[in-house]
DRENDRENVEX-556444 format. One record per residue: residue in three letters; y, x, z of N, C-alpha, C in turn. Coordinates in pm, whole numbers, plus 50000, padded with zeros to 5 digits. Each point is the difference from the previous one (the first is absolute). Layout:
REM residues N
ALAYXZYXZYXZ ...
REM end
This chain:
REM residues 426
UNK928576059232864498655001450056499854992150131 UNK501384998450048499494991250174499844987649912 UNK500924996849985500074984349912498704997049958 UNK499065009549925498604998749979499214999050084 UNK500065008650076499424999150127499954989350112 UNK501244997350015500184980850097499234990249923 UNK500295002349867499124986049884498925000449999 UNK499305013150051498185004549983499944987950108 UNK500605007950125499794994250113499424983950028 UNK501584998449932500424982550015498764997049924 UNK499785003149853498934993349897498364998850101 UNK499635012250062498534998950090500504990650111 UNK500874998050026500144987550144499834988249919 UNK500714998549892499674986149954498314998849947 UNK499505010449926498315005849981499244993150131 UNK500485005350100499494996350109500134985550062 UNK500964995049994500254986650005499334990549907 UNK500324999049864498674990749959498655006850001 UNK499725011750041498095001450010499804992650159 UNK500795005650072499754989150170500074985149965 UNK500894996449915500454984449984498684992849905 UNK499475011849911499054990049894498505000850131 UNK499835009050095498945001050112500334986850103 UNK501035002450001499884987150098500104985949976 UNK500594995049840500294987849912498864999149996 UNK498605003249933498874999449973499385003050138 UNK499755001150092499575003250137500344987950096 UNK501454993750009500674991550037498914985350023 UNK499854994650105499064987050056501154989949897 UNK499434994049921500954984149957499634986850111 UNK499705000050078499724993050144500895004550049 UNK499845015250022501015001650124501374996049941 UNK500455001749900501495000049926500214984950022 UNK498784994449954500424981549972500194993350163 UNK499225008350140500464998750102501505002249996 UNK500145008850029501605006450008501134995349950 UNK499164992049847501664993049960499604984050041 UNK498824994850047499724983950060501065000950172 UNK499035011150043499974997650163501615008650028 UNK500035012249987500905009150022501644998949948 UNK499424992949872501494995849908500305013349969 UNK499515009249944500245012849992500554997349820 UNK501625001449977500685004549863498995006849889 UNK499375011750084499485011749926498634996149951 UNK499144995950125498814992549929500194988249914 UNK501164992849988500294986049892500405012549887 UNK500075011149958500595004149921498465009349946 UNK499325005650074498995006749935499244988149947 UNK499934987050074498744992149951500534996249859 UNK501775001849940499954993049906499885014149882 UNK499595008050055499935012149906498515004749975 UNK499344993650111498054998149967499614990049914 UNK501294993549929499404986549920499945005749880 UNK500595016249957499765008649913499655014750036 UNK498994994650058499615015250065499815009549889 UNK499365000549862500135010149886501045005349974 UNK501444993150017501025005049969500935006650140 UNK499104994350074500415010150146499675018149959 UNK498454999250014499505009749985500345008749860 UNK500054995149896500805005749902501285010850010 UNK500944994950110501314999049998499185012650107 UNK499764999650135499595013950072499535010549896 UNK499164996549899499445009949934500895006249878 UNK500754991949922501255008849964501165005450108 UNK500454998950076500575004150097499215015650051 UNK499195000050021499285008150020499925010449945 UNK499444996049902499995010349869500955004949926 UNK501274997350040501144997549877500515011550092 UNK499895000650146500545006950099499615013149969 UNK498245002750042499305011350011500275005349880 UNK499874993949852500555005749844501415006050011 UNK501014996050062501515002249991499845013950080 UNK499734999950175499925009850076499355005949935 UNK498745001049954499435012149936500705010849903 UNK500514989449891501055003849918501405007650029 UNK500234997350072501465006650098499485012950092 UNK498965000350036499535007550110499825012049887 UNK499224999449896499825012549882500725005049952 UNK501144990049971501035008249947500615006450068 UNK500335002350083500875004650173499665017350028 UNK498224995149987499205013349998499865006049873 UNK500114996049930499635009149874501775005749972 UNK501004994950035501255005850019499975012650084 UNK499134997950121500215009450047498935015149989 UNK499164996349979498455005549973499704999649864 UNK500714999149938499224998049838499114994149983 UNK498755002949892499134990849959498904997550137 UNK500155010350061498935000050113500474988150089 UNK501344990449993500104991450028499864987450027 UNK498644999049893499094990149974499324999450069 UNK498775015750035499244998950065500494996650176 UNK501035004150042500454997650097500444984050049 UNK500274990949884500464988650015498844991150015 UNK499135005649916499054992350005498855000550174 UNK499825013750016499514999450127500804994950109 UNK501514998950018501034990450132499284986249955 UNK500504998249901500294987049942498604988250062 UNK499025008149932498624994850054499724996450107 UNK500015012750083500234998650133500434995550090 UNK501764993349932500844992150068499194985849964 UNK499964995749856499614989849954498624994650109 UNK499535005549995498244999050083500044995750158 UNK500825008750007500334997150187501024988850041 UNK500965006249932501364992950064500644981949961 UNK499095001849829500604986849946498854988449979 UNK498655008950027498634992849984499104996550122 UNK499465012250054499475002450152500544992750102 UNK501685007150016499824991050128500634988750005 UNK501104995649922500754982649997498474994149963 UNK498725000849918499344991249990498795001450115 UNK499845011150075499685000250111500144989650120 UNK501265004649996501014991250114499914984649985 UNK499994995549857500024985849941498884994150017 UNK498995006749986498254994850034500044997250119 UNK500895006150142499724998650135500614987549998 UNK501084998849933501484989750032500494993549951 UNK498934990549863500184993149872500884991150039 UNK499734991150111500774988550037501505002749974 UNK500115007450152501575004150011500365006949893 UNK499405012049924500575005049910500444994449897 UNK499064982849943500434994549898501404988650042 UNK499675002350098501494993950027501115004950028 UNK499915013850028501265009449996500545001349905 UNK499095000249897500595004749813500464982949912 UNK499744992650112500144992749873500844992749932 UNK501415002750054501385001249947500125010049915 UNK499875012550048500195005049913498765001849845 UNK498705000650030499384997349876500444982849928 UNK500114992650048501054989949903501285010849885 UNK500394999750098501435007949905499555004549898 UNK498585006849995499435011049888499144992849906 UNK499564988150041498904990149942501304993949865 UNK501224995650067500804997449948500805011349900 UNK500325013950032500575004849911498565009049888 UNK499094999350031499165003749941499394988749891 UNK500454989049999499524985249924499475007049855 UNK501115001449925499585000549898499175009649932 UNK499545009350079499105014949966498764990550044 UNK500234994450132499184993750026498974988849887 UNK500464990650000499924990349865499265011049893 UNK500595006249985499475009349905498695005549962 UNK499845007150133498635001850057498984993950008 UNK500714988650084498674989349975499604995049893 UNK500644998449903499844994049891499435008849897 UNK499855012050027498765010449951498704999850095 UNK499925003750092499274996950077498974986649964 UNK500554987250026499324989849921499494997249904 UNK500845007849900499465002049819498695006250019 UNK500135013050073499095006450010498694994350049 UNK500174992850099498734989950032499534994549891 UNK500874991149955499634991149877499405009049863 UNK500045011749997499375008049935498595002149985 UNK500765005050114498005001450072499374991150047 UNK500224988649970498994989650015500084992650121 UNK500545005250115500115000650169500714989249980 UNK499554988950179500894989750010499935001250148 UNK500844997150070500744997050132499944987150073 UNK498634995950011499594985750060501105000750171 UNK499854982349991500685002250174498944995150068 UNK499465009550091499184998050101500014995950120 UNK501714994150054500424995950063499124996050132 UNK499744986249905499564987250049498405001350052 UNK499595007149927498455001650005499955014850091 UNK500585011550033500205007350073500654991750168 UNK501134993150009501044996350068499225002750173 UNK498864990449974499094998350145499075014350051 UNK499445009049902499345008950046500975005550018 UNK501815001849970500685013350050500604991450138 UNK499744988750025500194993650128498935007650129 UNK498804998949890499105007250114500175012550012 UNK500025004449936500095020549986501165000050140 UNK501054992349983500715003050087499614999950097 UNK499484986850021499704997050152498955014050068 UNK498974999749878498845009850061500655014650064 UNK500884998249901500855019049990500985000950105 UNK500284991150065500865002250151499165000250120 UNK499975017050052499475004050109501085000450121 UNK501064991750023500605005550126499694988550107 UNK500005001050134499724993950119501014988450031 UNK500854998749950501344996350078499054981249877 UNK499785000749915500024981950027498374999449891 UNK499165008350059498214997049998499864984850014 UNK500164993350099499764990750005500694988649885 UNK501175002949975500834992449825498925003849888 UNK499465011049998499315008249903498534990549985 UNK499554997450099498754994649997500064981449966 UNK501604997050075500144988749927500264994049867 UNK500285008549933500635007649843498914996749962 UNK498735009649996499074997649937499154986550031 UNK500194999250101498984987550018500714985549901 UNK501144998750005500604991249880499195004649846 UNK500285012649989499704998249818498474998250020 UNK499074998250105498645001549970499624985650028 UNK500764991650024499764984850037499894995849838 UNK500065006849949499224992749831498645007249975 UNK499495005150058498715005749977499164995450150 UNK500574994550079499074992950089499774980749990 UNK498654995150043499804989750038500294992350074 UNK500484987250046499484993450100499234997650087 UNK498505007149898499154995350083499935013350100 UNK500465009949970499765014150072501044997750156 UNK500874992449982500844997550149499834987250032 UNK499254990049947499924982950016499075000350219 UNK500424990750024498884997650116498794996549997 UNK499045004549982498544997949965499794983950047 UNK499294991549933499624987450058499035003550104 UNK499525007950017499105003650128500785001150143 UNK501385003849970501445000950121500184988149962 UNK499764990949930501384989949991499974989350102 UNK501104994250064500774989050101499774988549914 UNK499234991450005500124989749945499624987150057 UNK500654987149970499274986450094499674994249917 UNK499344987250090499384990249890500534992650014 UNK500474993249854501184985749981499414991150052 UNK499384995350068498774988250081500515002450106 UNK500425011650110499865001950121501594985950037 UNK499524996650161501194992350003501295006049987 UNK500954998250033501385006650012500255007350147 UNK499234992850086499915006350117499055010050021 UNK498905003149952499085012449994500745008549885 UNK500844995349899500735010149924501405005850076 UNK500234994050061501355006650123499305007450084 UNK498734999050049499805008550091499185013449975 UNK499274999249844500155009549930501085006149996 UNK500984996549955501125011049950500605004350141 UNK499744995050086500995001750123500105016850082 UNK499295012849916499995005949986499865010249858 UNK500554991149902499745005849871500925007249977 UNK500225013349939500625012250021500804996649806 UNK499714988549941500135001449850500854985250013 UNK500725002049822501294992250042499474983249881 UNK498835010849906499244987149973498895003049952 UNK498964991250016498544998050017499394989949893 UNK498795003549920499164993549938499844990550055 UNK499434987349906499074991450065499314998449854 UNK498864997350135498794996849857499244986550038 UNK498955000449903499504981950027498335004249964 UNK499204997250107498364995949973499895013850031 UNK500435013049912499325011050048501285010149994 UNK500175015850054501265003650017500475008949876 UNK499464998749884500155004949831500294991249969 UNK500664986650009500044991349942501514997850033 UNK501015002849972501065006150072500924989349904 UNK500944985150082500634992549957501254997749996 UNK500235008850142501775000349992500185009450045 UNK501205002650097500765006250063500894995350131 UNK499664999450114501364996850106501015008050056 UNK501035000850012500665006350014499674995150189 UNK500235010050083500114995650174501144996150030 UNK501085006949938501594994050028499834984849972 UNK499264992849892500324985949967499154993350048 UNK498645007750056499084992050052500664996950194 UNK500435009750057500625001450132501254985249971 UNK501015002349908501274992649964499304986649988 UNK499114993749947499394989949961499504995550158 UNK499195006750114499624996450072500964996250108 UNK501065006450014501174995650065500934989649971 UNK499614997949855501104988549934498964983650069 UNK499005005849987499044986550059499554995050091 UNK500935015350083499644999350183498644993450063 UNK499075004549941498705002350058499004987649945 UNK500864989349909499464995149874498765005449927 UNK499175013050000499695005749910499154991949880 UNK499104991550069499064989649909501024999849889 UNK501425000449994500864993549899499835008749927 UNK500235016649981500475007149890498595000049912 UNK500445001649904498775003249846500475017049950 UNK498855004450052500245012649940499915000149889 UNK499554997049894500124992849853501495005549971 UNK501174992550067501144997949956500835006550037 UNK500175013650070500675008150011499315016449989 UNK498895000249941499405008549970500315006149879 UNK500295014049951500285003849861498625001849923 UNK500254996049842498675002349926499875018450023 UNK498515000850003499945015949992499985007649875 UNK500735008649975500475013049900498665008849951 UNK499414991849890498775011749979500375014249865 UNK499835007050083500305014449876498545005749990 UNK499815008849856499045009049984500285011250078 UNK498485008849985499825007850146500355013949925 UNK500325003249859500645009049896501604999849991 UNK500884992850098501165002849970500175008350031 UNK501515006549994500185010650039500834998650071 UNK500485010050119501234999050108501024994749939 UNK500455007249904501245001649923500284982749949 UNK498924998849909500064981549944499884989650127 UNK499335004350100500354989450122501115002550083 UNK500525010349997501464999950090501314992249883 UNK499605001149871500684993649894499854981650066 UNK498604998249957499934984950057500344995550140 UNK500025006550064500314998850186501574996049990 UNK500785009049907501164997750022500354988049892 UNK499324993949875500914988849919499094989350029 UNK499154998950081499394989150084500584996950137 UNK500795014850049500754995050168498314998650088 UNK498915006449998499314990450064499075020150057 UNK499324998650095499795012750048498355003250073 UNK498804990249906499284998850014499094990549916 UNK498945010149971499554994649879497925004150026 UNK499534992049929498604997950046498935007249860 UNK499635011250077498985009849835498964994249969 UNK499474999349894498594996449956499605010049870 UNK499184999849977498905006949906500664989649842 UNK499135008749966499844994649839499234988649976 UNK499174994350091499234988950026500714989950104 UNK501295000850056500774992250052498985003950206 UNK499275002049968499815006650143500905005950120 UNK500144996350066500865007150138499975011550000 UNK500795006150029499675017250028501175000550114 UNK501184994650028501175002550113501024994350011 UNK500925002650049501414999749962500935013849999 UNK501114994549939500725015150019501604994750017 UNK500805006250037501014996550053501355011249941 UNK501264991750034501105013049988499595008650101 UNK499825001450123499825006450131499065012949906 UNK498834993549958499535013049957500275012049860 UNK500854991049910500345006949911501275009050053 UNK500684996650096500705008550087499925007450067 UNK498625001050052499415006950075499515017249911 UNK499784994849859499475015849946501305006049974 UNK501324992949987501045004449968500465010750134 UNK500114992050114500685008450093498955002250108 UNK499074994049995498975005350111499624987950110 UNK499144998650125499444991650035501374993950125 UNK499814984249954501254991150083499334999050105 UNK500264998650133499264995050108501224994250060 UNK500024989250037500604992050117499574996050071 UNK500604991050115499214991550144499074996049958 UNK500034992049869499484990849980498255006849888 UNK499965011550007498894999449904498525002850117 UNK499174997349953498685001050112499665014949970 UNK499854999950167499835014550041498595004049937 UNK499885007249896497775003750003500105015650056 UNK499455006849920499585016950010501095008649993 UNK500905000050116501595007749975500774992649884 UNK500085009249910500714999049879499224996949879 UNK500034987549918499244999549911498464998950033 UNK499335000050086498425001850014500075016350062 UNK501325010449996499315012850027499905008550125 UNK499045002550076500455003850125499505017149989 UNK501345003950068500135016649939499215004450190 UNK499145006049948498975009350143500595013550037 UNK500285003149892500785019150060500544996649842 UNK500375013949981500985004749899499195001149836 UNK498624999950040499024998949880499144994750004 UNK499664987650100498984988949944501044988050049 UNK499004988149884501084988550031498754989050019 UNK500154989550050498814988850004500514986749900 UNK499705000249926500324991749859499234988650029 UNK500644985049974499604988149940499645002749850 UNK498534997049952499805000549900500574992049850 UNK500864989350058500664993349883501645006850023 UNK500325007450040501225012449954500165000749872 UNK501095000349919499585004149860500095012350006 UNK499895007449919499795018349977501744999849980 UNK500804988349935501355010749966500914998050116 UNK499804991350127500675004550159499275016150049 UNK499024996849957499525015950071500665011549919 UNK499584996149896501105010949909501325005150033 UNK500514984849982501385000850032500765001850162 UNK499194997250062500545002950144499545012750086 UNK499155011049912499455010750086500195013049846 UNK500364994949900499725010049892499195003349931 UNK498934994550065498334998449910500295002149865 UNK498684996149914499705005249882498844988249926 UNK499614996650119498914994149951500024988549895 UNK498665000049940499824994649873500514984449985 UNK500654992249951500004989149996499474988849908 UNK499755011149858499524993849897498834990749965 UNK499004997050108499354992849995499424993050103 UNK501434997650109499594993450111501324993950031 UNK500124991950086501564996850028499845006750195 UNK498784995750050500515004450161498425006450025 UNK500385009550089499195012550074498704998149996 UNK499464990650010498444990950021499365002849895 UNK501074993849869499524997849857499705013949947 UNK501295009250008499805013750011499125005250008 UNK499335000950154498645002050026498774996249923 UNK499814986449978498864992049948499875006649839 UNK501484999649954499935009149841499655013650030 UNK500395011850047499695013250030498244999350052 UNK499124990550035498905001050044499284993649904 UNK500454985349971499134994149909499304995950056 UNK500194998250123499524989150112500654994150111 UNK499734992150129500694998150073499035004450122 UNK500625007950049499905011550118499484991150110 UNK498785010050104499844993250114500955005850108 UNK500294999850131500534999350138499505015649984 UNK500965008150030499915007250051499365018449886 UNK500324991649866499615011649908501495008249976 UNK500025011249953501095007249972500225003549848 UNK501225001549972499975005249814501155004050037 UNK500075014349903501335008149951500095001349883 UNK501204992149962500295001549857501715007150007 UNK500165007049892501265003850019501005003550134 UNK499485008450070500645005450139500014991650096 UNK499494988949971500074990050123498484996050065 UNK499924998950089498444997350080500254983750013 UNK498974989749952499934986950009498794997850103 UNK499954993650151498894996550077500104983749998 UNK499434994149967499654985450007499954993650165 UNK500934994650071500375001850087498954982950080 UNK500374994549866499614979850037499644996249841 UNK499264995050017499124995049901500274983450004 UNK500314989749973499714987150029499124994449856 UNK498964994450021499254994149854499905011349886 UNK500644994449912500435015249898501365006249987 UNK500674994150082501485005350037499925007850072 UNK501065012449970500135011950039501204997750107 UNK499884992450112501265002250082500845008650049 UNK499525011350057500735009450054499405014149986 UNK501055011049928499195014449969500955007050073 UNK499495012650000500465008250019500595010249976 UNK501255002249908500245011549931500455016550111 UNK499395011849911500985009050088500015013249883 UNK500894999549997500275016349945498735012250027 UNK499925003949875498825005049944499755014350095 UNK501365005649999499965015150088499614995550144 UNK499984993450085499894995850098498334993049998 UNK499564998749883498564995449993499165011350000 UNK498564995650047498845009450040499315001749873 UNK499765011949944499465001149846498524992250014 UNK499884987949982499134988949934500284993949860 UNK498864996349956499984995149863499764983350031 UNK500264991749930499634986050004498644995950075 UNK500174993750065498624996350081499584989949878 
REM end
């Protein structure tokens, strides 16, 4: 009867061991594991990842283990009692048994495993090998009913891999709430969303754009640039849409020194690059592709009618990735971006802002879908273009029209809605 009794024992520890082990194998991050055996060199994670390349026969192998346990202990535990208790030994085995089964080999190892999938799947996973391995051929077995059985019923087992792969990229990203690397988190996403944005939504409006005229001498073009904050500049010819090359200032400066004050000599013609025209529909993603097998880091937008609309640069496709670059060298406007923050809930906005810096640099919400910057925003939400000094609240935010120029909306006013005086749109 002890002898029975140690084997009950032993049989619910092992019960308990694959129900914690199949909670945390199936629970277990395959990121985190494929970290651990890249970065960490971790034995154990090179050993679970090669046992997720059959994850059915992982889980198989916990689930006979399991069961083979709780069936045996059960079995041993009745007879023990009904030795000692007679038939009423049943009823007695059956109420421990349950009880033990429920709590001790189910409840809490898969409890514990839900908190601690990681580590837990890496604690077991020497030893669930051993069992993957001596369990093979029951295994095999199984599956190979199992599958029939599909094929029975008609059922097929597509791989969704590939076509899943990117939304469980995002789930992740979305589904990590801790503080310690928010800022990685926001760069995360801003990569996978550079295929669903434009050019033209981060390009420099031709209304901003730096540009000269290929006519000017070489000496009114040096003294242009002689404060130019950009490393190269349009030139255009007759009118400034008419956009013919490109100078770089490094070669235009290098050229003027090679000729030591020669200038009549140089031909901007001949050290000028042809200009890079792209449609104003690419996407981040396809121009950071071309940026890099062109080597070249600036490129000139147009419409579908070959029309001007900007330029856009690596600087800015980098910019939605990790956030706004500022160096010595960029021109100072409205603080940051156009935005000058007044207190803690109004801000004084340049109206060509796009909506996704505001978004992205304060947490906003606001709409982007049919505007690219704050102005446009406005002009769509009204269905007009606002005079000096009217107010609109749309969505928790108070908009005051701050500067009006022509029909350009220069400068508004945003402020947080709780902090606004209950008015309706003037």
């Amino acid at each position: 009867m002890i002898i029975a009794t140690i084997a009950v024992v032993i049989l619910l520890f092992l019960s308990a061991f694959f129900s914690g082990s199949e909670t945390a194998l199936t629970g277990a991050s395959q990121a985190f594991i494929v970290d651990q055996e890249k970065s960490a060199r971790n034995p154990k994670a090179k050993l679970l990842n090669k046992l997720f390349n059959k994850r059915d026969n992982l889980i198989i192998t916990t689930l006979v283990g399991s069961n083979l346990s709780n069936t045996l202990a059960t079995s041993l535990s009745t007879s023990v009692l009904i030795s000692l208790f007679g038939q009423e030994g049943v009823a007695y085995a059956t109420i421990i048994m349950t009880f033990l089964v429920l709590v001790y080999t189910d409840m809490l190892p898969k409890s514990y495993a839900v908190r601690h999938a990681n580590k837990m799947a890496l604690l077991v996973a020497r030893p669930i090998s051993f069992f993957v391995k001596l369990f093979s051929p029951a295994v095999w077995f199984l599956q190979f009913i199992v599958n029939y059985t599909f094929k029975l019923a008609g059922a097929s087992n597509p791989d969704t891999a590939s076509s899943d792969s990117l939304a469980e990229v995002r789930g992740a990203i979305y589904m990590y709430n801790g503080k310690e690397a928010m800022q990685e988190k926001a760069m995360l996403k801003s990569i996978l969303d550079l295929t669903d944005i434009h050019v033209y939504d981060v390009m420099n409006h031709r209304r901003n754009l730096f540009s000269l005229d290929i006519d000017l001498p070489v000496k009114e073009l040096l003294k242009r640039v002689k404060n130019c904050p950009f490393s190269r500049v349009p030139l255009y010819k007759n009118r400034p849409e008419n956009i013919v090359g490109v100078i770089r200032i490094k070669t235009l400066l290098k050229e003027a020194v090679e000729h030591k004050g020669n200038l009549d000599e140089i031909n901007i013609e001949d050290i000028m690059t042809k200009p890079w025209f792209i449609p104003d529909n690419t996407t981040l993603m396809q121009q950071l592709q071309l940026f890099r097998a062109r080597r070249e880091h600036f490129a000139i937008v147009v419409d579908e009618y070959g029309v001007l609309q900007g330029i856009v640069t690596l600087e800015d496709i980098l910019e939605e990735i990790v956030g706004d670059i500022n160096d010595e060298s960029d021109i100072s406007n409205l603080d940051i971006m156009g935005i000058r923050k007044l207190n803690d809930n109004c801000f004084l906005v340049d109206g060509q802002v796009p909506i996704r810096d505001l978004n992205r640099k304060y947490g906003w919400n606001i709409s982007d879908d049919n505007a690219v910057t704050i102005a446009g925003y406005l002009m769509d939400m009204t269905q007009s273009i606002p005079n000096e000094g009217q107010k609109f609240i749309f969505d928790n935010f108070q908009y005051e029209i701050v500067k009006r120029n022509k029909n350009q909306l220069s400068l508004i006013k945003i402020t947080l809605q709780k902090d606004c005086s209950k008015t309706t749109s003037d």
